[in-house]
C-alpha positions as CSV (number, residue, x, y, z in Angstrom):
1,X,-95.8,28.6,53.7
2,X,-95.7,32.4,52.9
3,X,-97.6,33.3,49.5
4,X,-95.0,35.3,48.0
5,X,-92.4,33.0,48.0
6,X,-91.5,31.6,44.6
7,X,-91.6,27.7,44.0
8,X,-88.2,26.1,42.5
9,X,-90.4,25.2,39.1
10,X,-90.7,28.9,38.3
11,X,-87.0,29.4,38.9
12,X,-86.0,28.4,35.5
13,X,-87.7,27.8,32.1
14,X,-88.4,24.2,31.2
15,X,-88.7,22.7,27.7
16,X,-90.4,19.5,26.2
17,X,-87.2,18.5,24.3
18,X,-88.0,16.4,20.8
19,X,-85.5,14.0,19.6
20,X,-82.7,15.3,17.4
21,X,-83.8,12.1,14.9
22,X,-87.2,13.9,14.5
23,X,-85.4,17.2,13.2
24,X,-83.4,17.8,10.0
25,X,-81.1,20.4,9.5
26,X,-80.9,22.4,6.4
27,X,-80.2,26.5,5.7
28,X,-84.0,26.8,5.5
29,X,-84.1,26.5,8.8
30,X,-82.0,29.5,9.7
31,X,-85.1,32.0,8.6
32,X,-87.4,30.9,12.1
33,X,-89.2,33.6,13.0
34,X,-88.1,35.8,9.9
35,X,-91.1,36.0,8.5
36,X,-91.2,39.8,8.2
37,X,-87.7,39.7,6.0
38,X,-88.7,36.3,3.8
39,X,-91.7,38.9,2.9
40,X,-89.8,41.8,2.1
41,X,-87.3,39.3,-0.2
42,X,-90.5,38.3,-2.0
43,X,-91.6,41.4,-2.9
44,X,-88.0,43.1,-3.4
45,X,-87.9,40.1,-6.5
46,X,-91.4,40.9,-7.8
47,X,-91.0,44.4,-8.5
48,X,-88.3,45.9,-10.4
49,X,-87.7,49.3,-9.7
50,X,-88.4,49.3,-5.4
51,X,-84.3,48.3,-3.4
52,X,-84.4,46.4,-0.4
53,X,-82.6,47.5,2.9
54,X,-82.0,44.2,5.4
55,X,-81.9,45.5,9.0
56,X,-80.1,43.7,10.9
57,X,-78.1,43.5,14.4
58,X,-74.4,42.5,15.4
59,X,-75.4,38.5,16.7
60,X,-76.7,37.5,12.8
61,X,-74.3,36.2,10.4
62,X,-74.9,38.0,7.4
63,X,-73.1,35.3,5.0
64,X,-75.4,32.7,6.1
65,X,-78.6,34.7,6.6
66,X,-77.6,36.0,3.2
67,X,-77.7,33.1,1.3
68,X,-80.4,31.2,3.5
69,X,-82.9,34.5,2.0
70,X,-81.3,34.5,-1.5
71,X,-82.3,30.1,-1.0
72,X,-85.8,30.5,-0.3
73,X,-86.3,32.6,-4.0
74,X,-86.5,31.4,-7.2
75,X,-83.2,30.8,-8.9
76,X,-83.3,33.0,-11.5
77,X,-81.6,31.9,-14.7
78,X,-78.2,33.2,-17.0
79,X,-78.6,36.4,-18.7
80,X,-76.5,38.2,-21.7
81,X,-74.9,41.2,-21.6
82,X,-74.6,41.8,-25.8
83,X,-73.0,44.7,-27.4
84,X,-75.3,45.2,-30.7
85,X,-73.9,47.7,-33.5
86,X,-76.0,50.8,-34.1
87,X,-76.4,52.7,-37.8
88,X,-74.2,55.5,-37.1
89,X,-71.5,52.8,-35.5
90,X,-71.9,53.7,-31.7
91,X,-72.6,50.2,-30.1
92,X,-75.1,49.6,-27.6
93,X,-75.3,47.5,-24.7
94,X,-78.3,45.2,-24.3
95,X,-79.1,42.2,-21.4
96,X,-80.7,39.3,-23.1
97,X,-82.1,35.9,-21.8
98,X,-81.7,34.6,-24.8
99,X,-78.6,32.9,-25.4
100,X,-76.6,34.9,-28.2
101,X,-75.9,34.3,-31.7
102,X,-73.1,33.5,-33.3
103,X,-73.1,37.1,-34.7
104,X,-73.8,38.6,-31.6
105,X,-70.7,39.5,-29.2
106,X,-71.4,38.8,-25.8
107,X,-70.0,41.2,-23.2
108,X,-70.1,39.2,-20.2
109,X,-72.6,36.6,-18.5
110,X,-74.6,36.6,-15.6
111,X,-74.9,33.6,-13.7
112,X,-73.7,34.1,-9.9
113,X,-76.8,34.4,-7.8
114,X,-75.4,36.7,-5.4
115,X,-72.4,38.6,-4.0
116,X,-72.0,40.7,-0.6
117,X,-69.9,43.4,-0.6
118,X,-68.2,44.9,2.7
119,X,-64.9,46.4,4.1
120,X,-63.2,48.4,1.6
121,X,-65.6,48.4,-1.4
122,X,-64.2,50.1,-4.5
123,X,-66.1,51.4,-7.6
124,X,-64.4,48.5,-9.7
125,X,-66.3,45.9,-7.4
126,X,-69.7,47.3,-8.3
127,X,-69.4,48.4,-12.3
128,X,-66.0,46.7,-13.4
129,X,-63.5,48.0,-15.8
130,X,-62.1,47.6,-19.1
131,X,-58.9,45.4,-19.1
132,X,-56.1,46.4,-21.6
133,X,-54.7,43.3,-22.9
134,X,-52.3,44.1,-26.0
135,X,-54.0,45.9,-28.6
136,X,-57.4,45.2,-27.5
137,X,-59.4,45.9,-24.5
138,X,-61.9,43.7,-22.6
139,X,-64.7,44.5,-20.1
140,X,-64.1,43.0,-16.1
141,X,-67.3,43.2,-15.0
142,X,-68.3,43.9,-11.7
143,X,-70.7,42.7,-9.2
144,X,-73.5,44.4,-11.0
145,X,-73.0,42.9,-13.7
146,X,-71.9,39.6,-12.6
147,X,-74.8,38.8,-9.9
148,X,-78.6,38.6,-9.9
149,X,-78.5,40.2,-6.6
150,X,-75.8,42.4,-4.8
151,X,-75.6,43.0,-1.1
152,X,-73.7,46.0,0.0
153,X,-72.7,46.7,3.6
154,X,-74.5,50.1,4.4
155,X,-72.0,51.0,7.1
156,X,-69.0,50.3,4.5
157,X,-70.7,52.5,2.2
158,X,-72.1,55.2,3.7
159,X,-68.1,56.1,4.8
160,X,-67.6,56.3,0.7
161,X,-69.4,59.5,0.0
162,X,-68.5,59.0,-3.7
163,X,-69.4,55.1,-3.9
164,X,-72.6,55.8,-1.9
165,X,-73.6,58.5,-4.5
166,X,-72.4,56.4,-7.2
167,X,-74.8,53.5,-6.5
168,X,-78.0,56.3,-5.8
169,X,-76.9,57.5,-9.3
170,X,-77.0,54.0,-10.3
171,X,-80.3,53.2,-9.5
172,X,-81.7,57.0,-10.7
173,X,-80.3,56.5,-14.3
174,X,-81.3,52.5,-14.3
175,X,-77.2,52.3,-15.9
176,X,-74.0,53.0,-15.3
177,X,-70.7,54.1,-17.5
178,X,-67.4,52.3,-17.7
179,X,-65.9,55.3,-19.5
180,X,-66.9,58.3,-21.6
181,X,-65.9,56.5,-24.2
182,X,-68.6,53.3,-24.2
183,X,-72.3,53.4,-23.9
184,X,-73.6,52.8,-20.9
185,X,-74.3,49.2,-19.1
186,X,-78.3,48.5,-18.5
187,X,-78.8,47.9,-14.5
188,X,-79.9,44.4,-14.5
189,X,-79.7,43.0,-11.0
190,X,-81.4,43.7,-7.2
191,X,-79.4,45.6,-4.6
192,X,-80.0,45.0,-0.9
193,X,-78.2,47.3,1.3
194,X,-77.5,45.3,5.0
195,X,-76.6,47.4,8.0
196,X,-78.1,48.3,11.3
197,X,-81.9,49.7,11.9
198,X,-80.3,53.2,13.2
199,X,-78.6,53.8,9.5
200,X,-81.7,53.3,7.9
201,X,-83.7,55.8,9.7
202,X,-81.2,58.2,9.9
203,X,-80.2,58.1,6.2
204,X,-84.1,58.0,5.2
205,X,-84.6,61.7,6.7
206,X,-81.0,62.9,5.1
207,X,-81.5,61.3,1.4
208,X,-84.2,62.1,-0.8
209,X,-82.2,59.5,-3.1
210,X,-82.3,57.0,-1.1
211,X,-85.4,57.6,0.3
212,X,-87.2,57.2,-2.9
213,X,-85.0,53.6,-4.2
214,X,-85.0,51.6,-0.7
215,X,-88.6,51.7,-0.4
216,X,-88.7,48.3,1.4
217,X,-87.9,47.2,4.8
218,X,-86.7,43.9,6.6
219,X,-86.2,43.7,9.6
220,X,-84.4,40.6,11.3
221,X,-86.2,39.2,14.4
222,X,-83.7,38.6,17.0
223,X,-85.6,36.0,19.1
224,X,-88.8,34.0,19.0
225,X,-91.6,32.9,21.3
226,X,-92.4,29.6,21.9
227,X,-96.1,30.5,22.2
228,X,-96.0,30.5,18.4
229,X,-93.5,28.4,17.3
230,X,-91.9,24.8,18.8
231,X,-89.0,23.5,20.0
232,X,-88.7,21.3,17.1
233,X,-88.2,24.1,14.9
234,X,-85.9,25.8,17.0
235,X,-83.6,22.4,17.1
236,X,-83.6,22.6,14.3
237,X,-82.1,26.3,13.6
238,X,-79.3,25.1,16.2
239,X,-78.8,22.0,14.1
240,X,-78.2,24.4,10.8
241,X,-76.0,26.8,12.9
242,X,-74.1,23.8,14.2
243,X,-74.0,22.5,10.6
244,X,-72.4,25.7,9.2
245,X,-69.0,24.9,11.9
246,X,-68.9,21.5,11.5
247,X,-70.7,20.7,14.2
248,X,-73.1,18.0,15.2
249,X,-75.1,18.3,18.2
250,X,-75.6,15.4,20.7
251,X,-79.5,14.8,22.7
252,X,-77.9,15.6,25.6
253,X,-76.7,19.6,24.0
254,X,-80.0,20.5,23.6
255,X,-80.9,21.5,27.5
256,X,-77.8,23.3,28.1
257,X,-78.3,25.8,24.3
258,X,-81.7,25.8,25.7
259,X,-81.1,26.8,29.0
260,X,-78.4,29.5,27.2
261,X,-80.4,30.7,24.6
262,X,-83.6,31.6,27.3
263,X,-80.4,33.8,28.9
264,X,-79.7,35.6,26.0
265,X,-83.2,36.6,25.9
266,X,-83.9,37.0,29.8
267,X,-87.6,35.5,29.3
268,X,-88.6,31.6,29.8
269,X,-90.8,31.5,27.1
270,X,-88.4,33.5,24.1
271,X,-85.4,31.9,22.4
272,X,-82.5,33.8,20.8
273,X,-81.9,33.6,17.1
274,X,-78.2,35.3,17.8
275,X,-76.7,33.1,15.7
276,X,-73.1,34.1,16.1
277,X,-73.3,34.2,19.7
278,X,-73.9,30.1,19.2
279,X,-71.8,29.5,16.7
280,X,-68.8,30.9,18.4
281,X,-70.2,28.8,22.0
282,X,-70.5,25.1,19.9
283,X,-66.7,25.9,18.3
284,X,-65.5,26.6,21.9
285,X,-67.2,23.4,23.0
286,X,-65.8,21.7,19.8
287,X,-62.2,23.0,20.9
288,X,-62.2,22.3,24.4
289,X,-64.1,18.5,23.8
290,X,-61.7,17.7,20.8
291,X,-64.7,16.2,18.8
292,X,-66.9,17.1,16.3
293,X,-69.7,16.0,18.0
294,X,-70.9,17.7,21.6
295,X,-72.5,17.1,24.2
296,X,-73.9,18.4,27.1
297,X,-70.8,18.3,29.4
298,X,-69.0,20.0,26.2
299,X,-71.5,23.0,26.2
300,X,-71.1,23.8,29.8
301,X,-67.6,23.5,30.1
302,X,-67.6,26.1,26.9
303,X,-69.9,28.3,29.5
304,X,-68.2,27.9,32.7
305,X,-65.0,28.4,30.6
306,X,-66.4,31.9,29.1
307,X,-67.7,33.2,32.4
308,X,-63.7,32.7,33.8
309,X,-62.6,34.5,31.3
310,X,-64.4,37.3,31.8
311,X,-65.2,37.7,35.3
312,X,-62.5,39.1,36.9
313,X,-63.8,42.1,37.8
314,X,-66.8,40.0,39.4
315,X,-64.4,38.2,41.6
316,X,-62.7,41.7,42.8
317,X,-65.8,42.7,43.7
318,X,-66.5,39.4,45.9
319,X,-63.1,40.0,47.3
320,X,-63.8,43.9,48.5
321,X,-67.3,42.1,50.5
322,X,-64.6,39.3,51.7
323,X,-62.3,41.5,53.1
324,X,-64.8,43.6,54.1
325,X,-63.4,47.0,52.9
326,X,-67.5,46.9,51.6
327,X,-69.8,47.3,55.1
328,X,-72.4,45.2,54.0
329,X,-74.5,43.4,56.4
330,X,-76.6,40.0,55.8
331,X,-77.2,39.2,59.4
332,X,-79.2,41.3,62.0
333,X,-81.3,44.4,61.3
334,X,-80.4,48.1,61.5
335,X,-82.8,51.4,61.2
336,X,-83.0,53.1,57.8
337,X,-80.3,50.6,56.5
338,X,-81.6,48.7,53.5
339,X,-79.5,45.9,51.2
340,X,-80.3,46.9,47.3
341,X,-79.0,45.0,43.7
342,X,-77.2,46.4,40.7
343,X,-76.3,45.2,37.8
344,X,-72.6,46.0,36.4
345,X,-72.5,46.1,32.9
346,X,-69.3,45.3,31.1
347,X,-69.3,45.1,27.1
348,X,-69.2,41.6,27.4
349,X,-70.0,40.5,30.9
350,X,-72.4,41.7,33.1
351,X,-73.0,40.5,37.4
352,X,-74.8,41.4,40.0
353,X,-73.6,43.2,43.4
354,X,-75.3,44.2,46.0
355,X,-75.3,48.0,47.4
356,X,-75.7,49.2,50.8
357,X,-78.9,52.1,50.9
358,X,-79.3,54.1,53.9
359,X,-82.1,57.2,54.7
360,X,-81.6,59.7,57.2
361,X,-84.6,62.1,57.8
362,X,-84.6,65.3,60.5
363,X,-87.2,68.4,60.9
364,X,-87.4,70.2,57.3
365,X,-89.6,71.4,54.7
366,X,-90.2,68.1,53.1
367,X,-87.4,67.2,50.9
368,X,-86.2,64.0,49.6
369,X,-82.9,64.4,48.9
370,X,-80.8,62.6,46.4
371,X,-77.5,62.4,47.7
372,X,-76.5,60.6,44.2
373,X,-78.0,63.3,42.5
374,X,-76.7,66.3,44.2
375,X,-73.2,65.0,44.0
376,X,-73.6,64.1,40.4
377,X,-73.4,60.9,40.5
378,X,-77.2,59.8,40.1
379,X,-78.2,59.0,36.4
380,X,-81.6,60.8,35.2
381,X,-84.1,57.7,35.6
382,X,-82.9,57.0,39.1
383,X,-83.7,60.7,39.8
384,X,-87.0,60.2,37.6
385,X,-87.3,57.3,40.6
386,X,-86.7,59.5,43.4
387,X,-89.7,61.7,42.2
388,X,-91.8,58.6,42.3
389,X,-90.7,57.5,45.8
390,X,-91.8,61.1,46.9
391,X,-94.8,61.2,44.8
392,X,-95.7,58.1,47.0
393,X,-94.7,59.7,50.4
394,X,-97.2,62.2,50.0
395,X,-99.8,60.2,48.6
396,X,-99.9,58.3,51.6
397,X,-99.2,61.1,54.4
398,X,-99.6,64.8,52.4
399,X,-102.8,64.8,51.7
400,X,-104.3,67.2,54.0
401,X,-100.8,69.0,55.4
402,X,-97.8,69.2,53.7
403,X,-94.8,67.6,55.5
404,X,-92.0,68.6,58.0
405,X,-89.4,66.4,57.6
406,X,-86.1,66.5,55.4
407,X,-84.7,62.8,53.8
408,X,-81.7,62.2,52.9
409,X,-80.7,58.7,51.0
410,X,-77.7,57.2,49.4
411,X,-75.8,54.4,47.9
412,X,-73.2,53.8,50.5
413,X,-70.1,53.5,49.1
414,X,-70.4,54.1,45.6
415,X,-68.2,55.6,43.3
416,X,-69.8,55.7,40.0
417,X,-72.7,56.7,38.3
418,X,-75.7,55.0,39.6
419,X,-78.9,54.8,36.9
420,X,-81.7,53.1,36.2
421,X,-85.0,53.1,38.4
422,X,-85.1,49.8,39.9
423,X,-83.9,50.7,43.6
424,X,-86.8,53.0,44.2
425,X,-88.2,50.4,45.9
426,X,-85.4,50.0,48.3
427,X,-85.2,54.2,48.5
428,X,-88.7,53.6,50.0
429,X,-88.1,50.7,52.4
430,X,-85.7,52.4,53.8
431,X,-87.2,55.5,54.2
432,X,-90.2,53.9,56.2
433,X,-87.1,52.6,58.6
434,X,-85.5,55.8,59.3
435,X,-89.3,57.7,60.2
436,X,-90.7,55.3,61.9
437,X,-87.6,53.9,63.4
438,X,-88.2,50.2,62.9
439,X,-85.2,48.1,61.9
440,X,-84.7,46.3,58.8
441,X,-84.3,42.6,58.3
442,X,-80.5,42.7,56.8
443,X,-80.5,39.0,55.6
444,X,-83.1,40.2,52.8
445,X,-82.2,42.3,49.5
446,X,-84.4,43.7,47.6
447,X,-85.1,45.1,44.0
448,X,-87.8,46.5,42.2
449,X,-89.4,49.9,40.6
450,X,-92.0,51.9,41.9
451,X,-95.4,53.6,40.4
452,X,-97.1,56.6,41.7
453,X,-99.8,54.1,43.3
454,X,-96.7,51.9,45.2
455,X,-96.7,49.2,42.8
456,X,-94.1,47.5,41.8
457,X,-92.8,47.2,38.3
458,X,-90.7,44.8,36.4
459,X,-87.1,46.0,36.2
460,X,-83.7,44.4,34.2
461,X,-80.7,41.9,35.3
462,X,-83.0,40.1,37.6
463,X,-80.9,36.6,37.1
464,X,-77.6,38.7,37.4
465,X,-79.1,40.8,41.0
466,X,-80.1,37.8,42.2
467,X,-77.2,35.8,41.8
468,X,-75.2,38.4,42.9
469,X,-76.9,38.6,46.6
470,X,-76.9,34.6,46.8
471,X,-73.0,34.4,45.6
472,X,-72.4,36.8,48.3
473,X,-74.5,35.1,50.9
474,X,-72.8,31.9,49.8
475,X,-69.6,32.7,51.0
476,X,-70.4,33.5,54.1
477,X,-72.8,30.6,54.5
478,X,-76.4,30.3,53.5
479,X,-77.9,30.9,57.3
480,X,-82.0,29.9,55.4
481,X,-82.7,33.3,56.3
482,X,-81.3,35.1,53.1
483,X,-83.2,35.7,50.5
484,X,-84.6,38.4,47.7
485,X,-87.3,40.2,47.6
486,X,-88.4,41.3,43.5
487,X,-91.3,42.1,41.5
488,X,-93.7,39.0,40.9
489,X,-93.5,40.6,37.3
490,X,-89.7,39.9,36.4
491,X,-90.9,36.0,37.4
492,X,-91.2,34.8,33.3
493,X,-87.4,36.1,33.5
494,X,-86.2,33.9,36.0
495,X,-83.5,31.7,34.7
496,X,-81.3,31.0,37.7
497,X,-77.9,29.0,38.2
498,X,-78.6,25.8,39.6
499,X,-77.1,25.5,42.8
500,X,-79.2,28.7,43.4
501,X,-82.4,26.6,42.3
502,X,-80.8,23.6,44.9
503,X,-80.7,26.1,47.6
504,X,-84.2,27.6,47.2
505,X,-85.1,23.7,47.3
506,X,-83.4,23.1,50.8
507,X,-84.5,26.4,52.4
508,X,-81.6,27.3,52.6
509,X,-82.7,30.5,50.2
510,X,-85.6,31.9,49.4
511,X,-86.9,34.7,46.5
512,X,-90.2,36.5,46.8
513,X,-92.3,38.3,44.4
514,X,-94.4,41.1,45.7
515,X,-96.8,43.4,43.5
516,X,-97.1,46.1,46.0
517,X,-94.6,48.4,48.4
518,X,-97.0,47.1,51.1
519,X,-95.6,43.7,50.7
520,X,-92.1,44.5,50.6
521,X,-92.1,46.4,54.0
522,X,-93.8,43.8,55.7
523,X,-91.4,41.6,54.7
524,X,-88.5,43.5,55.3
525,X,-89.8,45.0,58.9
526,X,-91.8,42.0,60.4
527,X,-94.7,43.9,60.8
528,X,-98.3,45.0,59.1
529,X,-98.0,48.3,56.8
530,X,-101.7,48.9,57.6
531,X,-104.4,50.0,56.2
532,X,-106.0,53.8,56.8
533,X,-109.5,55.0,57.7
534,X,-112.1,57.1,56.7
535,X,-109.7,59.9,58.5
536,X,-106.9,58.8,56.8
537,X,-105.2,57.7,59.9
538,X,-103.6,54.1,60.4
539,X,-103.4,51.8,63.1
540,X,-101.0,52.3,65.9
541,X,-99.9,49.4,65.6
542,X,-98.7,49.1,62.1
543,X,-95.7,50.6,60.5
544,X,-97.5,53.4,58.6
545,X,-99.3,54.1,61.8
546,X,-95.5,54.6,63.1
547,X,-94.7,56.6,60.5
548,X,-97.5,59.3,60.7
549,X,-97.1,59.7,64.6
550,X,-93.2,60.5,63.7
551,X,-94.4,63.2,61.0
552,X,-97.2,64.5,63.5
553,X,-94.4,65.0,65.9
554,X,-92.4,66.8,63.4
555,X,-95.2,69.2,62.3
556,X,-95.7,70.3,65.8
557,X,-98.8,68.0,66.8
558,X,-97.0,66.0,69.6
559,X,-94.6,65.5,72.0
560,X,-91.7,66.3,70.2
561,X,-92.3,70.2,69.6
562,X,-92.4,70.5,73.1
563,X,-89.3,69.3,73.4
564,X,-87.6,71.3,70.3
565,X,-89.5,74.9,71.8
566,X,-87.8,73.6,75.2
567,X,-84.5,73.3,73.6
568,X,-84.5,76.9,72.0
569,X,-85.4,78.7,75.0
570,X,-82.6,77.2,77.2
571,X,-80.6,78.2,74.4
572,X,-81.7,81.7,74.9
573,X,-81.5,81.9,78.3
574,X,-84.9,81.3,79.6
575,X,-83.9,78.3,81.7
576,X,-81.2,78.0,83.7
577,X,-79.5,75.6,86.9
């Protein structure tokens, strides 16, 4: 059996599932692996004068992370706002513990533990206002005076210039004003703004204000690793997730929301703490079952469900290879003809399809040319890769002389921009192929990302390329000569569908992980890559060894000058019939 080929146990992750009886599910449970922001909340309600800005990212649910952080601090107990009578009759405001007098007229009372404000936040939500009612007027308080703690969506209030000054103001002064006409209101409660990492940075270098008030940082993790925690805890953050739709979860749930959440993350051993992303799967698997509780068959129905909804654009795709308007091979072998993978990445759904590289080379002064590039439709990593691939060509053969050849590659039939550095390694197959003139094996794709040394390096949508090539190969019938060729690794990301795990199983498939470019064109070309000298010269019969007698030729130390010197002197006359 060959060495690089991957087992079907490494083709997916695999968990030691507890019972959901051993688990209980409470809103504590929503902070795993939050340890970071539980740290920052305990601070934030130890000292007085430092805000708090929660970091967080579009997959939380801020109600529900919200209260499960508010939840794991002390309740803190009612407090008095009292209006007390001064000697030259102004009055003054005061917040108390103390419950008041009889005497003592009490403003308003604080007892809500928290409020979050988003959308279209007015300056009435945060300080209130005095209410006119008859001949008298009463104070509305606001959510700073009504809450112990007030959450404020940093996106909401950054676009109100005047509200975002109004609560920096706020926090300066320690008060605020109703009116001209009253004394100003003691600030007497927490404020946490919640918004996304990139606002905090950005308005940290624009606002001295803020700057000096938010001192303190929480970030949100937004998965966990199961080298530190267990897949007891992690049932039971699904149960409290489930919990908050009026869900309950079934044994037989767990593998598929494992299996889903490992996905999200694109590593076996990491678990995704997105917890709308779950929420919104266990309602659609509530909806389509028609029960409150789910099960496993519920859950993948909700998947298979979400994937036709979305995938249309995959299946046009499988229908351009079908109808073959897309010349792409998986049979045979061709010179300087190589099969890549991309990933195409939609908002909401991403696949895999695979592209069609080909290398042409001819007598030059050693360019490799980027045909994506010139045309300007190559991204700047993938030219960043195509300087790598060349970096490696004349590690190998330009040591001593520079070389004579020109190279020209490109993404067959491509009409888009074209990024990312992970077909390098296919640029390079296929550039041995076209010097050295040996054909490729068509049945194999291949992915991965090159150094300056020819290793190969770990590069993204390995499920979806993979996939991709196997759906493809599918269709026309799995021959057990297809296969993928992809850095060894990108093998903790392996989470594949399971009828490609089945076909692996039969032979009917097969996916290898390589370290080295060596590997890959041995694979792809049937032959040894060999190994140079003490002169720097490689076996004749190996592919490199092919590949510098081709460039020898081309630089006028063979055969083939002959026959170019030849050429130009019939052209000028010298020979004739």
């Amino acid at each position: 059996m060959n060495s690089l080929l991957i087992p079907t146990s490494s083709l997916a992750p695999e968990f030691s599932l507890p019972p959901l009886s051993e688990t209980a599910a409470n809103l504590s449970a929503l902070l795993l692996g939050q340890e970071r922001a539980v740290d920052a909340f305990k601070l934030h309600h130890a000292i007085i004068d430092q805000q708090l800005y929660l970091a967080d990212y579009p997959g939380i649910d801020r109600q529900l992370m919200i209260q499960a952080c508010v939840n794991s601090l002390t309740a803190l107990p009612a407090t008095y706002l009292v209006a007390h009578s001064q000697i030259d009759n102004s009055v003054k405001f005061q917040w108390q513990l103390d419950k008041p007098l009889d005497n003592e007229k009490v403003i308003t009372e604080k007892t809500i533990n928290y409020r979050y404000l988003s959308g279209n936040i007015r300056r009435v939500d945060l300080i209130g206002r005095m209410q006119q009612t008859g001949t008298t007027s009463q104070y509305q308080a606001g959510a700073l005076a009504q809450c112990h703690y007030v959450f404020i969506c940093a996106e909401s209030l950054w676009k109100r210039e005047s509200l975002w000054d109004l609560v920096m103001q706020i926090l300066t002064h320690k008060q605020y004003q109703i009116s001209n006409t009253l004394s100003p209101i003691p600030l007497n409660c927490k404020i946490v703004l919640v918004g996304a990492g990139m606002i905090y940075s950005q308005v940290r270098t624009e606002d001295w204000q803020f700057q000096r008030h938010f001192t303190l940082l929480a970030e949100l993790a937004s998965e966990i690793d199961l080298i530190r925690y267990k897949e007891s805890q992690y049932v039971a953050w699904l149960q409290a997730v489930a919990q908050s739709i009026d869900v309950t979860l079934e044994q037989s749930s767990l593998a598929p929301l494992f299996s889903y959440s490992t996905r999200l993350t694109e590593h076996q051993r990491r678990l995704s703490l997105s917890m709308l992303e779950f929420a919104q799967l266990m309602a659609q698997a509530k909806a389509y079952s028609g029960k409150t509780s789910i099960d496993a068959n519920s859950i993948e129905h909700a998947l298979i469900q979400a994937n036709y909804r979305h995938n249309s654009s995959e299946e046009y795709s499988g229908q351009s290879f079908d109808d073959n308007f897309i010349n792409l091979p998986t049979s045979g072998a061709m010179v300087g003809q190589i099969n890549g993978l991309t990933v195409i990445d939609a908002i909401d759904y991403s696949y895999g399809e695979p592209a069609r590289i080909t290398a042409s080379v001819h007598y030059g002064d050693g360019e490799v040319a980027d045909i994506e590039r010139k045309s300007e439709l190559g991204g700047n990593i993938h030219a960043k890769g195509m300087m790598i691939l060349s970096a490696c060509l004349y590690r190998i053969f330009g040591r001593d002389a520079p070389l004579h050849l020109n190279a020209n590659i490109v993404f067959e039939q491509s009409y888009q921009e074209i990024d990312g550095d992970s077909a390098s390694l296919a640029e390079y197959c296929c550039l041995m192929s076209a010097i050295a003139e040996q054909p490729i094996i068509q049945s194999l794709a291949i992915t991965g990302a090159l150094d300056q040394f020819g290793n190969v390096q770990a590069i993204g949508g390995i499920n979806e390329k993979i996939e991709g090539f196997f759906n493809l190969c599918e269709r026309r019938g799995l021959t057990g000569e297809q296969g993928v060729i992809m850095p060894k690794s990108n093998t903790l990301q392996l989470n594949l569908h399971p009828k490609v795990i089945t076909a692996v199983g039969k032979g009917l498939f097969h996916i290898y992980a390589i370290e080295h470019m060596d590997q890959a064109v041995e694979l792809l070309m049937q032959m040894p890559a060999g190994v140079a000298d003490e002169d720097n010269d490689f076996p004749h019969d190996s592919l490199y060894g092919l590949v510098q007698e081709r460039l020898d030729k081309l630089a006028g130390n063979g055969e083939e000058e002959i026959g170019l010197i030849t050429r130009l002197l019939a052209k000028l006359g010298f020979f004739r019939r």
